[in-house]
N, C-alpha and C positions, 0 to 999 in steps of 0.2 A: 525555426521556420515560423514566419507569419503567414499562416493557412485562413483565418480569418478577419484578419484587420485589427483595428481598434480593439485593447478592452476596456467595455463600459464598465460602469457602474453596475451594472446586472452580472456581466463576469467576474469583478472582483467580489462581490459578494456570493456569489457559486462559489466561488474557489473559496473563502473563510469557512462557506459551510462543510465542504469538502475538510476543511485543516477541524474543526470542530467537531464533526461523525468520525473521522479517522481516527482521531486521538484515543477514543473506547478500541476501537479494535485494534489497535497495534498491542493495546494492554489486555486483549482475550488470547493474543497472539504468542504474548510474552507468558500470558499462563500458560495457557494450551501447550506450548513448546516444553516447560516446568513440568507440564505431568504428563509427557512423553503421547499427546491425544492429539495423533496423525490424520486421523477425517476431520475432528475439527479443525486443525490447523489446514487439513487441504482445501474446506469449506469457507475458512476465514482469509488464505490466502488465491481463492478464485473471487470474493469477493473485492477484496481489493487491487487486484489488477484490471476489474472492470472500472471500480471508480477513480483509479488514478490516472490509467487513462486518458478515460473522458476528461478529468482534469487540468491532460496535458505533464503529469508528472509519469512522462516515460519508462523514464529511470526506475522508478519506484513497481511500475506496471511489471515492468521484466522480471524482477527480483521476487514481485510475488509470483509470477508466471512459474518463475526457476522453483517455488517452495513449493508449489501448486505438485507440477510437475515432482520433484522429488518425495512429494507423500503420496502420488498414484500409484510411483513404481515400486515403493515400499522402501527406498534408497534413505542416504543421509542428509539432513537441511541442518547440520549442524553451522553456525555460523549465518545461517540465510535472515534469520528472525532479526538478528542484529544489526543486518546489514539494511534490514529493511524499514526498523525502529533509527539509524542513524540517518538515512536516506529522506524518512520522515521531519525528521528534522531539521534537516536541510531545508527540505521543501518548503515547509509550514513557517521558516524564517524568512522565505524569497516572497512566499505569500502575505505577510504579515508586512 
């Protein structure tokens, strides 16, 4: 969906900064998840379903949404981290 028109030059360079701040935290995400540390994971994964978002990377929004969701209710995100570092990757090659 084109919801707002054109992207300028002002949005592609949002979205690089977006692929540039993201890059650290998918990798606090990849720890966090290593030493079993569910607030921070559910902290890092509400953060990032804000700014993917906004960024228009849906996809990636949801999966954090899903991990978010799975570390409130005390449940399993095994698999989620992964999906959410390939997912990232995706993104940040469509952005690039």
């Amino acid at each position: 969906k084109r919801q707002m028109g054109a992207v300028d030059a002002g949005a592609i360079e949002m979205l690089h900064l977006f692929v540039d701040m993201t890059a650290p935290q998918i990798a606090a995400m990849k720890e966090a998840e290593a030493h079993k540390d569910g607030p921070h994971l559910r902290e890092l994964a509400h953060s990032l379903k804000g700014s993917a978002r906004s960024a228009g990377c849906n996809v990636l929004g949801d999966i954090a949404a899903t991990l978010q969701k799975a570390c409130e209710e005390n449940r399993s995100y095994e698999g989620l981290v992964g999906r959410i570092d390939a997912e990232f990757a995706r993104a940040a090659r469509e952005i690039k």
